[in-house]
C-alpha positions as CSV (number, residue, x, y, z in Angstrom):
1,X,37.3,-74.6,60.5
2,X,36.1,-78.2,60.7
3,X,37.4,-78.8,57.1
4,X,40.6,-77.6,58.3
5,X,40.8,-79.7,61.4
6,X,40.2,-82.8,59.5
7,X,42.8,-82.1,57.2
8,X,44.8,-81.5,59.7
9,X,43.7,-84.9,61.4
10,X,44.5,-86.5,58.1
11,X,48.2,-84.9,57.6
12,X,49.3,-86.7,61.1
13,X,47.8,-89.8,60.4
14,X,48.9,-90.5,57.1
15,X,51.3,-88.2,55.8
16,X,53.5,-87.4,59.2
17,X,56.8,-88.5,57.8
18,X,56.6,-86.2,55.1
19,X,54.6,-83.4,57.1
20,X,58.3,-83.7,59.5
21,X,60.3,-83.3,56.3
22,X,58.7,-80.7,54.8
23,X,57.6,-82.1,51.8
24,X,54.6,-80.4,51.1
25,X,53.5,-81.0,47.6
26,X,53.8,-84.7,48.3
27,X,51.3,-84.3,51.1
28,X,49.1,-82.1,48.7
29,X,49.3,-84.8,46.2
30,X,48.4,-87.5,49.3
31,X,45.9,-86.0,50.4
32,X,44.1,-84.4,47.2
33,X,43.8,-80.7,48.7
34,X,45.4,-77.8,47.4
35,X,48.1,-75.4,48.6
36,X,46.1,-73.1,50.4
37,X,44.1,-75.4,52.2
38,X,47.0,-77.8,53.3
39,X,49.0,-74.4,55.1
40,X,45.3,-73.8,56.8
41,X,45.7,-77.7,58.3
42,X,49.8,-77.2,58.8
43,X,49.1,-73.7,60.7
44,X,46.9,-75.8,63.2
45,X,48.9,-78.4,63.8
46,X,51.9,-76.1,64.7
47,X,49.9,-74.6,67.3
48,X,49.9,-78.2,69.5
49,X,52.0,-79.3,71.7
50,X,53.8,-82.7,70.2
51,X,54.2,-84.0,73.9
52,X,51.6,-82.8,75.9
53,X,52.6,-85.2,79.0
54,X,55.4,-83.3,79.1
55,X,53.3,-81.0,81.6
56,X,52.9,-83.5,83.6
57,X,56.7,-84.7,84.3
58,X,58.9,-83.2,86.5
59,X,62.0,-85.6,84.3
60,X,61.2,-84.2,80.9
61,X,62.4,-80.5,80.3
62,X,60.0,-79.6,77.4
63,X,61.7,-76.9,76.3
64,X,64.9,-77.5,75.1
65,X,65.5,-76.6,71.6
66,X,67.1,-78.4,68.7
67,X,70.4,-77.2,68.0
68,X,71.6,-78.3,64.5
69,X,75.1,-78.9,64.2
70,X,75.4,-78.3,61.1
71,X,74.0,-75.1,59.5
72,X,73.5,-75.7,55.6
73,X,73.2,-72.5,52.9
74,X,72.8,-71.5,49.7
75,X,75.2,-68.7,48.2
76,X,75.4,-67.6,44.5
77,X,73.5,-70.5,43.5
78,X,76.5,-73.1,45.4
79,X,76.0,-75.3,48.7
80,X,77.7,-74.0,51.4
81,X,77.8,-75.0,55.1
82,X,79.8,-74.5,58.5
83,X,80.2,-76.7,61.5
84,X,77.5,-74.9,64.2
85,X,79.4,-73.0,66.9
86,X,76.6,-71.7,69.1
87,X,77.6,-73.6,72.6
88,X,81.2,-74.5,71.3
89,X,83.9,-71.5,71.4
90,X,87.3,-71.6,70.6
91,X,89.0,-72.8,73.6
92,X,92.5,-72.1,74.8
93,X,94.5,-72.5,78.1
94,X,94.5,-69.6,80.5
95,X,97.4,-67.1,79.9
96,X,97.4,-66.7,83.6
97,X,97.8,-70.1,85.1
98,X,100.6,-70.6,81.9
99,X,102.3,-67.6,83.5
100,X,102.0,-68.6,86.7
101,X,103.6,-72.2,85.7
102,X,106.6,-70.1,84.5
103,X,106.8,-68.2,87.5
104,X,106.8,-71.0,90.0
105,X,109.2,-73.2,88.1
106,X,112.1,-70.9,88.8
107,X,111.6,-71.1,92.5
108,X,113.6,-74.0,94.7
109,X,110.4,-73.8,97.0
110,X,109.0,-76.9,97.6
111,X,105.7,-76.0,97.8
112,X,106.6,-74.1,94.6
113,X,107.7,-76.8,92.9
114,X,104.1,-79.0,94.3
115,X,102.3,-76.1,92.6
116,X,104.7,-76.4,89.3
117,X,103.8,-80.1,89.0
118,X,100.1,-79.8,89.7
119,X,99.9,-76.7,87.0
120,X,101.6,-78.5,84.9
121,X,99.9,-81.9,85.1
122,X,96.5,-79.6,84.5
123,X,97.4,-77.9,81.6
124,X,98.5,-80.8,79.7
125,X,95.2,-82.3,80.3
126,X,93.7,-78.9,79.3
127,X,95.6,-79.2,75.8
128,X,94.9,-83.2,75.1
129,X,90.9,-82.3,75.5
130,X,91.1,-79.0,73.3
131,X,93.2,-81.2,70.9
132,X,91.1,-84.2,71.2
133,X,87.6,-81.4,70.8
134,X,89.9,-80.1,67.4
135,X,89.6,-83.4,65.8
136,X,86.4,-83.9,66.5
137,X,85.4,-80.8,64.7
138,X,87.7,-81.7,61.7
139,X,85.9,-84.6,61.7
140,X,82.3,-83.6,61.3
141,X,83.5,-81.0,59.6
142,X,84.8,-84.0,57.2
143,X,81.9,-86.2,57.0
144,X,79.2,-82.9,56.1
145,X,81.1,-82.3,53.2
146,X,81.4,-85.2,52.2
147,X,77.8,-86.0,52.3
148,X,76.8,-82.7,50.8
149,X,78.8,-83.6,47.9
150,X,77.5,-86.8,47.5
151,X,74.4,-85.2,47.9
152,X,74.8,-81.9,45.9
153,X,71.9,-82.0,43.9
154,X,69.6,-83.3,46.8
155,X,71.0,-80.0,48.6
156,X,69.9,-77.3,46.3
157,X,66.5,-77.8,46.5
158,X,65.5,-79.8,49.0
159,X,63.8,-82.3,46.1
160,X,63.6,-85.9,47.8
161,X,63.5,-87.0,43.9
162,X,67.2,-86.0,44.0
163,X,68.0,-88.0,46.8
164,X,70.6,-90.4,46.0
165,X,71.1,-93.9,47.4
166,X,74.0,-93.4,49.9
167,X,75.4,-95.9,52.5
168,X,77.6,-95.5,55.5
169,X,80.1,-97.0,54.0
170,X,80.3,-94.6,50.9
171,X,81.1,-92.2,53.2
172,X,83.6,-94.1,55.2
173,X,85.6,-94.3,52.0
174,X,85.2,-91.3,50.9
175,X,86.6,-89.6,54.0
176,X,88.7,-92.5,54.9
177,X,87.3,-93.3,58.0
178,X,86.0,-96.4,60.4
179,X,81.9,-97.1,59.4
180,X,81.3,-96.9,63.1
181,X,83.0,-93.4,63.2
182,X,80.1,-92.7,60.4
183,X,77.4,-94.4,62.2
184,X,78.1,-92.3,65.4
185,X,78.5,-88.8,63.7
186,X,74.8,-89.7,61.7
187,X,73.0,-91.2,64.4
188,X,72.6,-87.9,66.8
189,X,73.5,-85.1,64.3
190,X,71.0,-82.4,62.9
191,X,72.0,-79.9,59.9
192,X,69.8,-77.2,59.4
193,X,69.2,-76.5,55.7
194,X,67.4,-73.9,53.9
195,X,64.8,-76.0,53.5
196,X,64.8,-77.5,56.9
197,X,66.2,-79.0,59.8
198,X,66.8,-82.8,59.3
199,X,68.8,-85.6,61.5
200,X,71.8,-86.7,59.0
201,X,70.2,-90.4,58.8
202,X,67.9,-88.7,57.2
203,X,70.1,-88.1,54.1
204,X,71.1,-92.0,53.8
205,X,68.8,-94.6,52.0
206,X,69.0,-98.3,50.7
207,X,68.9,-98.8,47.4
208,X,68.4,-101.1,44.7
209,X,69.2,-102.0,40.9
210,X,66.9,-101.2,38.2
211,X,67.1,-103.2,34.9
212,X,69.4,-100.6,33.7
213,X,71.6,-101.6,36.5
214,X,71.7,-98.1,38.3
215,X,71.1,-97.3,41.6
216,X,67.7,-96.0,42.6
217,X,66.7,-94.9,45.6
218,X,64.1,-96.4,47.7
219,X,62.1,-93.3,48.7
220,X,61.8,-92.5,44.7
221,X,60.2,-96.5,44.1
222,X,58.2,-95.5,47.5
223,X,57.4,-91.9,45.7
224,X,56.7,-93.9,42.5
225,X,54.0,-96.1,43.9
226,X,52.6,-92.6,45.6
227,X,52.3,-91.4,42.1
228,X,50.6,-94.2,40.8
229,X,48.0,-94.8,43.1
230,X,47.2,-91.1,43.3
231,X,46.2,-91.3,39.5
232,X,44.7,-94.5,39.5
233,X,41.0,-95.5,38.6
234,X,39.2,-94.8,42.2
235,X,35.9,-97.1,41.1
236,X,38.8,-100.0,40.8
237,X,42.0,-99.4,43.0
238,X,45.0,-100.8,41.6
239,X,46.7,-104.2,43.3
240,X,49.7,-105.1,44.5
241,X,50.0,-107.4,41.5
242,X,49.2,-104.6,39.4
243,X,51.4,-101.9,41.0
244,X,54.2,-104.4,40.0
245,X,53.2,-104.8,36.7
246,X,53.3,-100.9,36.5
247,X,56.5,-100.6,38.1
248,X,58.2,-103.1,36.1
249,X,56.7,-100.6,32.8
250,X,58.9,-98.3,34.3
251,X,62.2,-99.8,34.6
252,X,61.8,-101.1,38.3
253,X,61.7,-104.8,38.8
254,X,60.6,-105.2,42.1
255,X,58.8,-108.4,44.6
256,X,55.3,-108.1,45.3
257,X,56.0,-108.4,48.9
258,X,58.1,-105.6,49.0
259,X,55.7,-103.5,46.7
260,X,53.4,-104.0,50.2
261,X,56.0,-103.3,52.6
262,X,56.6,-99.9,50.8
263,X,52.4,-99.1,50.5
264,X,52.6,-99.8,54.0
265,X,54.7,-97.6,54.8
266,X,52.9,-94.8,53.0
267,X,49.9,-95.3,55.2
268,X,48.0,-96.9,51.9
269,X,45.5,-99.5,52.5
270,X,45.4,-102.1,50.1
271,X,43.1,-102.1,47.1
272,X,40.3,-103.2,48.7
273,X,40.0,-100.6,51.2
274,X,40.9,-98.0,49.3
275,X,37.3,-97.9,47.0
């Protein structure tokens, strides 16, 4: 039990980004355990409460949920997804106040007529919001399958090695839309996946060239640096200087200072510390 708890301690401290993605042989490899006793440490850890002051508030209502607005699925080996519903049903005006407005229009009554114009007036707001709620579905609707497709490979397992460099504005031109349109939609949007439930941000990454001139990723130079350092000599821990060296062996010509930035990142102390 102690072991576990210590694992456990170690999984939050240094592996949580990839403990809140899911990505559970990375961690593994991170943290040298195996399989069996990294679901021991992740079992524990979902028993806590991520915000226990929470309890303590009478602002913070602890319990609500996150709703993805995007559910994500495999089906005959494709991607496929809808725009979530739950919350959101197809709205219409009411047949009844539209057949009152029909009523009242054929009557000379002036109070009639008072009603007439105040129906009216109301059900033409009625439409412009359902219209206006339309679009917006179209548009998320839009910009999902767009990044899905950008995306596809990424998508059908889940593998963060298949994560491509994508920008905002890739996907601005791909749906023919404003970048701040894009920026909106990914900022607060969740898609649940069969592999997880991840903000859209989360999909996005920077890139850079390697001496092939493709794009790669920056989480795979991140994951490449994991790699490395996972296999190196632990009697004599590998240097920045060195994991440049190594990095440049593999195609990626990449700063020293930005070699740090990225162990950092990791939660990897520098050689020195790591003996």
């Amino acid at each position: 039990k102690t072991k576990t708890i210590s694992l456990a301690k170690k999984v939050i401290k240094k592996c949580f980004e990839y403990f809140k993605k899911k990505q559970y042989n990375f961690i593994a490899q991170r943290l040298n355990c195996s399989e069996g006793e990294l679901q021991e440490a992740i079992d524990e850890i979902i028993k806590l409460n991520p915000k226990p002051g929470n309890s303590l508030s009478t602002d913070v209502d602890s319990s609500i949920p996150i709703i993805p607005d995007f559910i994500v699925w495999m089906q005959n080996q494709k991607v496929d997804f809808q725009v979530n519903s739950y919350g959101n049903h197809k709205l219409k005006t009411s047949n009844y106040y539209e057949n009152l407005l029909k009523s009242v229009s054929q009557s000379n009554s002036p109070s009639d007529k008072e009603t007439a114009a105040f129906l009216r007036e109301k059900l033409e707001s009625a439409n412009i919001f359902i219209d206006a709620l339309n679009r917006r579905n179209d548009t998320l609707y839009l910009i999902m399958k767009a990044i899905i497709k950008y995306q596809y490979e990424y998508f059908l397992e889940g593998d963060i090695q298949k994560l491509k460099p994508m920008r905002l504005v890739d996907i601005a031109e791909m749906v023919d839309l404003d970048i701040s349109t894009i920026s909106r939609v990914v900022s607060n949007k969740y898609a649940q996946t069969h592999f997880g439930i991840y903000k859209l941000k989360d999909f996005f990454s920077n890139f850079m060239l390697n001496e092939a001139g493709e794009q790669i990723s920056t989480d795979k130079i991140k994951d490449e640096i994991l790699s490395i350092i996972k296999n190196e000599d632990k009697s004599n821990p590998l240097t920045d200087d060195k994991l440049v060296e190594m990095l440049k062996e593999k195609g990626y010509s990449i700063a020293r200072r930005t070699v740090s930035k990225y162990r950092e990142t990791l939660n990897i102390p520098v050689a020195r510390l790591r003996k």
